[in-house]
C-alpha positions in Angstrom: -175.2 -60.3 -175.6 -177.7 -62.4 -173.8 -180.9 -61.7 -173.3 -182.7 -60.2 -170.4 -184.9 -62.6 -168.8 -188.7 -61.5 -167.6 -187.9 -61.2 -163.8 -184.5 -59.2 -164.3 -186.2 -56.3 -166.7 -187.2 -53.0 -166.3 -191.0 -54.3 -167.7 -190.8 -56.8 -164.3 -189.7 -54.3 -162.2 -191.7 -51.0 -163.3 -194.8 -53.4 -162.4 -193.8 -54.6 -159.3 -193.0 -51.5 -158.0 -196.3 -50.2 -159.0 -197.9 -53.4 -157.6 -196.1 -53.5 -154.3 -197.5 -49.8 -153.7 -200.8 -50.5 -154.2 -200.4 -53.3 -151.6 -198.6 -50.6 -149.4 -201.3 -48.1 -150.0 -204.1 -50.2 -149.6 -202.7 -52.1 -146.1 -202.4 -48.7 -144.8 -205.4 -47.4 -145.8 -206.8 -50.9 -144.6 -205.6 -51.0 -141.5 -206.3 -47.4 -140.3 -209.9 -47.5 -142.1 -210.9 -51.1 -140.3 -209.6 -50.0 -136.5 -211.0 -47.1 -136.9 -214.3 -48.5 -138.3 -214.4 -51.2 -136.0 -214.1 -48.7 -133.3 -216.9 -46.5 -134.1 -218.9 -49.7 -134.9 -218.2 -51.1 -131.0 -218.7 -47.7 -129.6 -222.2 -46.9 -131.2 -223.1 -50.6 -130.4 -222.2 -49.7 -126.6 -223.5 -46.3 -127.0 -226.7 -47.7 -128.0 -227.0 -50.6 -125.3 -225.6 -48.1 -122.5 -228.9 -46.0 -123.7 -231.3 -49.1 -123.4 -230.0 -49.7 -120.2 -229.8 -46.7 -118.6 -233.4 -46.5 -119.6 -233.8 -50.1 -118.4 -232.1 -48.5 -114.9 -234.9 -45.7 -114.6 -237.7 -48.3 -115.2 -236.2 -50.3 -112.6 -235.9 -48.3 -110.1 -239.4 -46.6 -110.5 -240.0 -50.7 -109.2 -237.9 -50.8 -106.4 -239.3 -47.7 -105.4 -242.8 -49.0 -105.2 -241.4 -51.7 -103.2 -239.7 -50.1 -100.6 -243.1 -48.1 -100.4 -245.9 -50.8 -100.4 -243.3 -53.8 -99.3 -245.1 -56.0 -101.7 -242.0 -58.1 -102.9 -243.6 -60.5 -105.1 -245.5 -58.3 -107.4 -242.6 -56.2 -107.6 -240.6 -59.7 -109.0 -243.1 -60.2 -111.2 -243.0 -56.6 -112.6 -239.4 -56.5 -113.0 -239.3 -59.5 -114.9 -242.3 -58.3 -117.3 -240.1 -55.1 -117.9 -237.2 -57.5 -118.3 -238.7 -59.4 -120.8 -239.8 -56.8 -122.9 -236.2 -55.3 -123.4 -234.6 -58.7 -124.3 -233.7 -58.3 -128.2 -232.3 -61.0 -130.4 -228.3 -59.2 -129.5 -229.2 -59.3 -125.7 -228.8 -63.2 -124.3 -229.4 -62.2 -120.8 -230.7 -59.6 -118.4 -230.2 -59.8 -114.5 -231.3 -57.0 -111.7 -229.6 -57.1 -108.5 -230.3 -55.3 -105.0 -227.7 -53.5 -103.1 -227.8 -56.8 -101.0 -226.2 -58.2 -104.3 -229.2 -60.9 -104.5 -230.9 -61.5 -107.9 -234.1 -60.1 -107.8 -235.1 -60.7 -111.7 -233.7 -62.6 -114.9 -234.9 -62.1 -118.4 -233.8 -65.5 -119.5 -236.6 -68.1 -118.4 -234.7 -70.7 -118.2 -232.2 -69.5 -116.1 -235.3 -68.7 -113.1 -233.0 -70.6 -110.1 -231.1 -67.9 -109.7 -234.0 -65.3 -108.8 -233.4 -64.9 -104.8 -229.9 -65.9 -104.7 -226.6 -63.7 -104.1 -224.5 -63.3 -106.9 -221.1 -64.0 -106.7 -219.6 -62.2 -109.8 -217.2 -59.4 -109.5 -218.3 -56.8 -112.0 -221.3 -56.4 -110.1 -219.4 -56.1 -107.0 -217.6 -53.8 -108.1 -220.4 -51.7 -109.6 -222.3 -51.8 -106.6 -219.3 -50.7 -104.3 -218.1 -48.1 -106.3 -221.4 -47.0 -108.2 -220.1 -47.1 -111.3 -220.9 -48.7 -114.5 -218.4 -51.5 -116.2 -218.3 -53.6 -118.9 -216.0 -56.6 -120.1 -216.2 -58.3 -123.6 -214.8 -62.0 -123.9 -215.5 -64.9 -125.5 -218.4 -67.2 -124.5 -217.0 -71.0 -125.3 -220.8 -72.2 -125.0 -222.2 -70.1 -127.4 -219.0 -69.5 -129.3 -220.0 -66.0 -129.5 -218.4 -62.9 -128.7 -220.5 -61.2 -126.0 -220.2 -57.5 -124.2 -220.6 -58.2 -120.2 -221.9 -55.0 -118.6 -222.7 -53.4 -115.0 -224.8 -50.5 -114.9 -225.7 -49.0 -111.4 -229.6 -48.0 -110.3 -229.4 -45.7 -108.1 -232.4 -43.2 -107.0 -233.4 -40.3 -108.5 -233.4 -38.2 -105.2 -230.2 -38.7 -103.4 -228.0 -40.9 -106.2 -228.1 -43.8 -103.6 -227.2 -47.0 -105.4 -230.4 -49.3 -105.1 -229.0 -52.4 -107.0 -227.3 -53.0 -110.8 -228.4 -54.2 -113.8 -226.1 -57.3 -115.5 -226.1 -57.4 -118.5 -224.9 -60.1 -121.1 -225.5 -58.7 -125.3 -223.8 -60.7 -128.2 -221.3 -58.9 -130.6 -221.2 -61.3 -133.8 -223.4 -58.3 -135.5 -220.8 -55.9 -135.0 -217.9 -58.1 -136.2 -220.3 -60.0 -139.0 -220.2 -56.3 -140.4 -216.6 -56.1 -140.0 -215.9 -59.2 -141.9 -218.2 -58.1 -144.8 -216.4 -54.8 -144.7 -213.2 -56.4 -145.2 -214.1 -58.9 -147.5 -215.3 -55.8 -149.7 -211.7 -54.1 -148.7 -209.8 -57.3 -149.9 -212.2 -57.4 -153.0 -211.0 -53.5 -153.6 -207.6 -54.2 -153.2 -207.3 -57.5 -155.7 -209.0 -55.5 -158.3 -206.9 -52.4 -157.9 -203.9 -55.0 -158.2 -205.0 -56.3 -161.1 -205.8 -52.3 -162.9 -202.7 -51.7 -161.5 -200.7 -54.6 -162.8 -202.0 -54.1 -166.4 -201.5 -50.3 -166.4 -197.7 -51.2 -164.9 -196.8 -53.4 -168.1 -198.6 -51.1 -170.2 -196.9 -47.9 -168.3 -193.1 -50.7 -168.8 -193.9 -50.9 -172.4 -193.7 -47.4 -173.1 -190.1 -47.1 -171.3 -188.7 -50.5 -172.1 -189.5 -50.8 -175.6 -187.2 -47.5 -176.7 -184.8 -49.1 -174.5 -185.0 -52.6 -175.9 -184.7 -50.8 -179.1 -181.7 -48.7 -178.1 -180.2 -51.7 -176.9 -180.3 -53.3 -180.0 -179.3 -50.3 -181.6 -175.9 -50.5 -179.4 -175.3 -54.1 -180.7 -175.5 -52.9 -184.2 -172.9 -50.5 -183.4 -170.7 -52.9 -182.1 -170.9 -55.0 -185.1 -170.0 -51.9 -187.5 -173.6 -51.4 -188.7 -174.3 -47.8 -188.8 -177.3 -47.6 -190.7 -180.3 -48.6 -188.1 -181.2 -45.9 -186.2 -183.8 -46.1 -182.9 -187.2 -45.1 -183.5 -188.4 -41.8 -181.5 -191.6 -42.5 -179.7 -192.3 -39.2 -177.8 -191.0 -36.2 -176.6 -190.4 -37.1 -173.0 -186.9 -38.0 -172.0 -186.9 -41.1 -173.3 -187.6 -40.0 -177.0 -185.1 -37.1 -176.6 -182.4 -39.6 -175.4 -183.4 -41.1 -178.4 -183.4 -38.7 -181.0 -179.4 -38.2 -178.9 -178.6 -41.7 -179.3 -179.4 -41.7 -183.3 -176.8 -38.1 -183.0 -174.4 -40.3 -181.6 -174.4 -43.0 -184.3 -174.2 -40.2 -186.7 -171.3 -39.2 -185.1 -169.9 -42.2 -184.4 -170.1 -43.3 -188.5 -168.5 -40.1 -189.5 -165.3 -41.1 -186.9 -165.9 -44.7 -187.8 -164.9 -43.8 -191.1 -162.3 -41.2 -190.6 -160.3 -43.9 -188.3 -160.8 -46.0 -191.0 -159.5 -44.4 -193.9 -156.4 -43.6 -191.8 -156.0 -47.4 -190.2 -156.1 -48.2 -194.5 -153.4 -45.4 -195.3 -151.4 -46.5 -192.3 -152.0 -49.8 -193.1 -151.0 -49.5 -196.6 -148.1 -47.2 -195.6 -146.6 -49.9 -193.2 -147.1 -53.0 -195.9 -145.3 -50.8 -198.6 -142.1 -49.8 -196.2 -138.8 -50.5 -197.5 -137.8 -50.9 -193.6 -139.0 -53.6 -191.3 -141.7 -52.3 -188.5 -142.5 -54.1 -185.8 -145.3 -53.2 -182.9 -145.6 -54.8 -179.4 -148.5 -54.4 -176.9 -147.8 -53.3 -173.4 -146.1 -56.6 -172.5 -143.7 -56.5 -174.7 -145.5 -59.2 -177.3 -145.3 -58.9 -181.0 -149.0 -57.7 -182.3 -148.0 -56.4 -186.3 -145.1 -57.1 -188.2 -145.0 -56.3 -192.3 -143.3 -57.9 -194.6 -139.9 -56.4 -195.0 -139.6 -57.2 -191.1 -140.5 -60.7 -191.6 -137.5 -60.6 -194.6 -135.1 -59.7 -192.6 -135.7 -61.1 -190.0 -135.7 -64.5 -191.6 -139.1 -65.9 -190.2 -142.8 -66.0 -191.0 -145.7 -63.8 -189.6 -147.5 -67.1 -187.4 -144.4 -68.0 -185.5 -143.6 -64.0 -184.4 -147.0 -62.6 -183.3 -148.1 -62.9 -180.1 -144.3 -63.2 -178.8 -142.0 -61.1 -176.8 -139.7 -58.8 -179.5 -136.8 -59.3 -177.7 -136.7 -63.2 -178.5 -135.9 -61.5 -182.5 -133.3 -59.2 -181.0 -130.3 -61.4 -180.6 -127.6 -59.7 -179.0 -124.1 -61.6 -178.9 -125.9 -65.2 -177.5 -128.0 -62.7 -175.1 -131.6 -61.1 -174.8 -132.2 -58.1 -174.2 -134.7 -57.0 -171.2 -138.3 -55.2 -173.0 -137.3 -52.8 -170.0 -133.8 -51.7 -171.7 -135.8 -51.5 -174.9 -138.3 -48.7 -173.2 -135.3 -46.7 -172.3 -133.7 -47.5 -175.5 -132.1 -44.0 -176.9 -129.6 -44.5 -179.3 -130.0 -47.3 -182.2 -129.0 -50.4 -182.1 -127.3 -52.6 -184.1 -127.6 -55.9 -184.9 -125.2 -58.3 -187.1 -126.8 -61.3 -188.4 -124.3 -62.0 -190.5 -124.2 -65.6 -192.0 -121.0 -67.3 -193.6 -122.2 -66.8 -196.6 -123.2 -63.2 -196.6 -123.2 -60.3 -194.0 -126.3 -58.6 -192.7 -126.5 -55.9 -190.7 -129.6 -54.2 -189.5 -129.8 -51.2 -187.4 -132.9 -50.4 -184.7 -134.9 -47.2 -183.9 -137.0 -47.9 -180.9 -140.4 -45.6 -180.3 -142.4 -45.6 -177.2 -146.2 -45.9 -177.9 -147.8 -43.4 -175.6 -151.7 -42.5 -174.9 -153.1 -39.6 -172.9 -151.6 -38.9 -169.2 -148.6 -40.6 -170.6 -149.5 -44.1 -170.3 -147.7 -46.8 -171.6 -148.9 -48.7 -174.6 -146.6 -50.5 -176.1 -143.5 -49.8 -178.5 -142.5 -49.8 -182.4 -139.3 -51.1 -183.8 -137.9 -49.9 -187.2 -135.7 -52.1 -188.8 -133.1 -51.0 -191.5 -131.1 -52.8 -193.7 -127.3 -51.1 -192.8 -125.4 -53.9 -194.8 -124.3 -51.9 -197.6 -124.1 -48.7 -195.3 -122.0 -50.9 -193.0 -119.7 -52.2 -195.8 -119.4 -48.5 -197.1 -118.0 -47.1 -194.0 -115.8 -50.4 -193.4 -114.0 -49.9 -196.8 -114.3 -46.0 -195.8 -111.8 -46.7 -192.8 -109.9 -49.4 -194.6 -109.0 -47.2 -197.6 -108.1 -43.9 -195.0 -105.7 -46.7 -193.5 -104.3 -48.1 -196.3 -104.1 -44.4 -198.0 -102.0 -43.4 -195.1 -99.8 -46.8 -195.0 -99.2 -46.4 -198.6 -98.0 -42.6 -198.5 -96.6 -42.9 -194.7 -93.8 -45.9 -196.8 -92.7 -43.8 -199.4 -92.5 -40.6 -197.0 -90.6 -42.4 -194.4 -88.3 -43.4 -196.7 -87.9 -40.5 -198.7 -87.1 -38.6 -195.3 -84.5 -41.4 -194.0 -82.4 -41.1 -197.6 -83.1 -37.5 -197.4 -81.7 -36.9 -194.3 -78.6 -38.7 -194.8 -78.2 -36.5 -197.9 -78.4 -33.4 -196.2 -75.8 -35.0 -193.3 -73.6 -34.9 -196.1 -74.0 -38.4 -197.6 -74.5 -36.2 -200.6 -70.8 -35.8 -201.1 -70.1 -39.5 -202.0 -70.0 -40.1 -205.3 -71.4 -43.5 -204.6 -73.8 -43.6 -202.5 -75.9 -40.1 -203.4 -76.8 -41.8 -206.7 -77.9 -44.7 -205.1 -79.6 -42.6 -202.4 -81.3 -40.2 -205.1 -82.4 -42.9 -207.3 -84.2 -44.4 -204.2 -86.2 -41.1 -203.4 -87.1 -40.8 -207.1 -88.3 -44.3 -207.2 -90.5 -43.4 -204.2 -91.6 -40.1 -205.8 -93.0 -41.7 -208.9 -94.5 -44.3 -206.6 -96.6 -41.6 -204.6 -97.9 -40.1 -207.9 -98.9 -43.0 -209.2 -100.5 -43.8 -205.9 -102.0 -40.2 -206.3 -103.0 -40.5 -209.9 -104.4 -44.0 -209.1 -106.7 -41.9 -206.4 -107.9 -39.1 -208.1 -108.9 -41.8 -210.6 -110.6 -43.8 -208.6 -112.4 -40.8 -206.9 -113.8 -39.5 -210.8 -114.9 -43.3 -211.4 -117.0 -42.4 -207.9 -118.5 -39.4 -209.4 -121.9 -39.4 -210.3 -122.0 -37.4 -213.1 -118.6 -39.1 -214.9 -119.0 -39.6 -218.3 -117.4 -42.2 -220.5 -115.8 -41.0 -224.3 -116.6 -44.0 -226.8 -116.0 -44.5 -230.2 -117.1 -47.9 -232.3 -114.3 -49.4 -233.3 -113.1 -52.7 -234.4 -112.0 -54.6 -231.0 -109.9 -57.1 -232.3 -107.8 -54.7 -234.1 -107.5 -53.0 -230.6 -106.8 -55.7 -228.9 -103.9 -56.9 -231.0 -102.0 -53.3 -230.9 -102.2 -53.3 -227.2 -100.6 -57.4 -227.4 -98.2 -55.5 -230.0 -97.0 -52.6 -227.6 -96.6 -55.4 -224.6 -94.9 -58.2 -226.7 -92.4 -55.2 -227.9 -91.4 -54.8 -224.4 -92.2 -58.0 -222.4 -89.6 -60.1 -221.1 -87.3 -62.4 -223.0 -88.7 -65.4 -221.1 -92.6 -65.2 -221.3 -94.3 -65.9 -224.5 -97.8 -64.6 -226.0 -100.5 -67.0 -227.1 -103.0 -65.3 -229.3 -106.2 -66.8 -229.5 -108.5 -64.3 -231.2 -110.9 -64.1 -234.1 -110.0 -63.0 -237.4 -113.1 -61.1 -238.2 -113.5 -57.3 -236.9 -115.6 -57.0 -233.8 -117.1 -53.9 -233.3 -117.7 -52.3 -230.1 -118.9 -48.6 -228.9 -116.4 -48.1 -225.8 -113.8 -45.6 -224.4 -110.8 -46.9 -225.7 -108.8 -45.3 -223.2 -110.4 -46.5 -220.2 -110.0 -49.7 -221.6 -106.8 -49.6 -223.1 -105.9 -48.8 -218.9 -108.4 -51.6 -218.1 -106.0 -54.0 -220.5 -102.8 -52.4 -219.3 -103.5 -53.0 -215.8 -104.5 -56.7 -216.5 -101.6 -57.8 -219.1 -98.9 -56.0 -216.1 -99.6 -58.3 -213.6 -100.0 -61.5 -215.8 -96.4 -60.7 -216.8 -95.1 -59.4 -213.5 -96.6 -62.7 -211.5 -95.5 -65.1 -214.8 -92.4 -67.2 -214.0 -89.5 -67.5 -216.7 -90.6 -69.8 -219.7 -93.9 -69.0 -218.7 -97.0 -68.2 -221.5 -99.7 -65.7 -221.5 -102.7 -66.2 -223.3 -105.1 -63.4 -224.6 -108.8 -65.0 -225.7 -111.4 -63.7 -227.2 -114.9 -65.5 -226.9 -118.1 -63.8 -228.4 -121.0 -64.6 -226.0 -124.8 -63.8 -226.7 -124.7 -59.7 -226.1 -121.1 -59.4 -224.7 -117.3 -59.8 -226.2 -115.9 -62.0 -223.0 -112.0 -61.1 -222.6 -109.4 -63.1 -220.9 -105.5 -63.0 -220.4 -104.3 -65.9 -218.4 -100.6 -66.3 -217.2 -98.8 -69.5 -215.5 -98.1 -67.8 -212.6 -97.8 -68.9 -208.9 -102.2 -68.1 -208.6 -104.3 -66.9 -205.7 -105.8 -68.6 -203.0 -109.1 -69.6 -203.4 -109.9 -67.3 -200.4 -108.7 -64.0 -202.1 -109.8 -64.6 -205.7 -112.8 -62.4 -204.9 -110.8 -59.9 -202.9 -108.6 -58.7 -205.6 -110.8 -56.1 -207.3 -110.9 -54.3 -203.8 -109.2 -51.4 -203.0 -105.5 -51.7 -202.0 -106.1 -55.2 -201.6 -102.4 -57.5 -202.2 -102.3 -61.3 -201.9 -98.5 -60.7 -200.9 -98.2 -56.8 -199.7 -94.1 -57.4 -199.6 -94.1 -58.7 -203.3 -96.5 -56.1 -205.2 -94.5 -52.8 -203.1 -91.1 -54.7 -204.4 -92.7 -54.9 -208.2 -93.7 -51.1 -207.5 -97.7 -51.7 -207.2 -100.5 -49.4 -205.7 -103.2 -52.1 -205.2 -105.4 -49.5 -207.1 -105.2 -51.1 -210.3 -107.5 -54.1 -210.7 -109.8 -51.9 -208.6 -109.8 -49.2 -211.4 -110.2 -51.9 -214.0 -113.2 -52.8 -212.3 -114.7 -49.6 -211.9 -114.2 -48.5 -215.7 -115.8 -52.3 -217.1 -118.7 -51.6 -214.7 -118.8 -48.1 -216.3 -119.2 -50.1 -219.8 -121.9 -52.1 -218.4 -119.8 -54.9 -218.3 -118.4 -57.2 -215.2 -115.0 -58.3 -214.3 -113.9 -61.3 -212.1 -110.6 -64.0 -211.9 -110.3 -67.7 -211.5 -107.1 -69.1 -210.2 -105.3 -72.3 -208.9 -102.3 -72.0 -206.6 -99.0 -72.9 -208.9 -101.3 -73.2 -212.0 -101.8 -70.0 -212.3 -104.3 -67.0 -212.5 -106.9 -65.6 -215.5 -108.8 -62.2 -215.6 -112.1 -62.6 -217.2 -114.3 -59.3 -218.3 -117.0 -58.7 -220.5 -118.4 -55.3 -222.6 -121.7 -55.2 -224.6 -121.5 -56.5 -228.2 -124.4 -56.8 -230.7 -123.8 -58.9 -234.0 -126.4 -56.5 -235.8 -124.7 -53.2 -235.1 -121.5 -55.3 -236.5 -123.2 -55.5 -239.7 -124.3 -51.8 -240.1 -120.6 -51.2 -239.6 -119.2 -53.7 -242.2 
């Protein structure tokens, strides 16, 4: 955060505002203190001259009197002007006294002694003699650059008020405003000093309330940047220190949440990474902002190229995208296939609106599971309910066909009802083999199946299972016995493999052609006995060599129901080596032929405690 610059804080403004009202107060209190000074200074100035002159008036007229009595006009002049003389002061430039006849009958100012005898010609004194009553003017004299008060004053006798003539008078001012200007040089002086106390006391007063704010300030930028341990220092008990001593609660507070969000963010967090499933979370707009690992598994990509885009670009649906919209309203699951040539994947979606208070949108999660196996499961579920019912729906049909024609009396030729009885035998043993096969299959499936070995001598085992075969085989297929000589012992279930071994040597001799040779091997690996039997029969493509050891699974279905097979039994043989902690598989070439290959766990030292 930048910081505050001198004219934009508090500190500047506090002061100004302090300053700005002392300029306020003090041009109000100028203003109003000056007119009204000035006004009682001009109205005792004219108070005091209006005084002199009405004084001047009486003496005047106690002159004119004596003339009018002893009509002696030129002592009366000279009187008048001695009396004139005498009240001239250094404020009052000039004193005339007129007649009624408006003619100049006296002048204080010596120089000015032209006049004395003529009419007068100004207006004031026209006016004042007309109406008997006094007037003054002030204006500005441009000779003397002065401003000077112009006054009128009536003399009129003490008997019958009769106006007798009129004093003009002309008295400078500059005393009056010379005090005004010192006055308001002194008010100016007042005021600067009062700006100056009152600036100081402003940043002093500023201090005191921006420096608990500067400190809570950088008290809020510790909390920003996790640091919880400052706390703002309390300077009073005004407002200021109680929000204060609140702000220092509120860090309190805000480490003790601080941590609790914390500790849950870090089990969340560690929660997510550790999933099994894939979770994936978007913002608002619809773009990828966390993604752990298992996600990034099976989804194929790495965490850089993902975050930051939209979800549905990883939500490939058939060559199409979905909408983030359809996602929103998602309900159900979805499921997408991946699937490679080389290996199905299948992963199935759970969407989950991220919602905060009022129900506002924030975003959405994604949980990805890995249905591949589940997937397979129920495939081969619904494959082995179809083949189940195929396999029993066969026999049954044809069991009812021969059946029927029994009971419509086909029963009574001699020829035919053998054949027809034979038939529905055949079938009967061929639907509880079928069973058999099942119920087999469905103990291998069990969890809690148990297997009942014995240690015995392998190759011994082997041999008398050749021996039982070779005693029955056909004429035209010949055994090739390449086993050790020494005893190999083993700790198995010798039934479950002696069916493992039955299963295998059946279809080496039902697929081997006439002259044909089967070969039983025996290889001892480093902690297994590895077992073949390999015929010269017409092999498997390459395409179902893996397929085999499925349920109900037949290269050629017409062929193995002819030779009276279930598909079950390479499956069973699978399941019971797998039981033995061993693995099964085939190689093959088309007209070369086909070899079973399994393995069972053999240790030379156990051997030795046996011999």
């Amino acid at each position: 955060m930048d910081k505050v610059g001198f004219f934009r804080s508090i500190h500047f403004k506090v002061t100004m505002i302090y300053v700005l009202l002392i300029i306020l107060a003090m041009q109000i209190i100028g203003v109003y203190f000056v007119q009204r000074l000035e006004d009682s200074l001009i109205n005792n100035y004219n108070d005091s001259l209006d005084k002199r002159v009405n004084l001047l008036a009486y003496s005047i007229e106690q002159e004119i009197s004596k003339e009018d009595l002893e009509e002696g006009s030129e002592n009366t002049s000279n009187n008048i002007s001695s009396i004139l003389m005498d009240f001239v002061t250094e404020e009052i430039q000039e004193v005339r006294v007129i007649d009624k006849n408006s003619k100049v009958i006296g002048t204080s100012n010596p120089y000015n002694r032209e006049i004395v005898g003529k009419r007068t010609t100004e207006a004031l004194i026209k006016r004042t003699l007309a109406l008997g009553q006094p007037h003054h003017n002030i204006m500005f004299d441009t000779q003397s650059n002065q401003r000077v008060r112009i006054s009128s004053t009536p003399i009129k006798s003490n008997l019958n008020q009769e106006v007798k003539g009129a004093i003009y008078l002309v008295a400078s001012m500059e005393d009056v405003f010379n005090q005004m200007q010192v006055i308001n040089r002194i008010l100016y002086t007042g005021t600067a000093i009062s700006l100056v106390i009152t600036a100081v006391l402003g940043v002093i007063l500023g201090r005191t309330i921006t420096r608990p704010l500067s400190d809570m300030r950088k008290q809020a930028m510790a909390l920003a940047k996790g640091n919880f341990t400052r706390k703002v220092r309390v300077y009073g008990e005004d407002e200021i220190g109680q929000l204060a001593t609140t702000f220092n609660h509120l860090t309190d507070e805000l480490e003790e949440a601080h941590a609790m969000t914390e500790g849950e963010r870090k089990k969340l967090a560690s929660v997510i990474a550790h999933m099994t499933d894939g979770v994936i979370a978007t913002n608002r707009k619809g773009e990828i902002i966390l993604i752990n690992d298992p996600a990034l598994e099976m989804l194929n990509v790495s965490r850089e190229t993902v975050l930051e885009r939209p979800i549905v670009d990883f939500l490939p649906n058939d060559g199409e995208s979905y909408q983030f919209n359809e996602l929103i309203e998602q309900q159900e699951s979805l499921i997408l296939d991946i699937s490679t040539e080389e290996k199905p994947y299948i992963l199935r979606v759970n969407f989950s609106v991220i919602q905060k208070e009022k129900g506002r949108f924030d975003g959405l999660i994604a949980v990805f599971y890995d249905v591949t196996e589940q997937e397979k499961i129920e495939q081969e579920r619904r494959e082995f309910v179809a083949n189940v019912s195929h396999e029993l729906r066969t026999p049954l049909t044809t069991m009812r066909s021969y059946l029927e024609a029994l009971a419509e009396g086909a029963w009574k030729d001699k020829e035919i009802a053998p054949q027809f009885l034979n038939v529905t035998q055949n079938e009967t043993e061929r639907m509880i083999r079928l069973v058999n096969d099942l119920l087999q299959l469905s103990k291998l499936d069990s969890t809690d199946y148990r297997l009942n070995k014995q240690w015995i001598n392998f190759t011994g085992f082997f041999n008398k299972i050749i021996d039982r075969f070779e005693m029955t085989k056909k004429q035209h297929v010949t055994f090739n016995r390449q086993l050790p000589e020494q005893p190999l012992y083993v700790d198995i279930d010798t039934d479950k493999i002696t069916q493992v071994l039955d299963n295998i040597i059946s279809n080496a001799l039902k697929y081997s052609p006439e002259g044909g040779e089967v070969t039983f091997k025996i290889d001892i690996l480093k902690e297994h006995l590895q077992i073949s039997v390999q015929d010269q029969g017409v092999g498997i493509p390459q395409d179902s060599v893996k397929k085999i050891f499925e349920r109900f699974y037949r290269v050629d279905k017409a062929r193995t129901r002819k030779l009276g097979g279930t598909g079950l039994g390479l499956a069973i043989a699978k399941e019971m080596i797998h039981a033995h902690e061993g693995d099964i598989w085939a190689s093959s070439r088309e007209g070369r032929g086909t070899t079973i290959y399994f393995t069972i766990p053999y240790t030379e030292d156990q051997e030795d405690e046996w011999e």
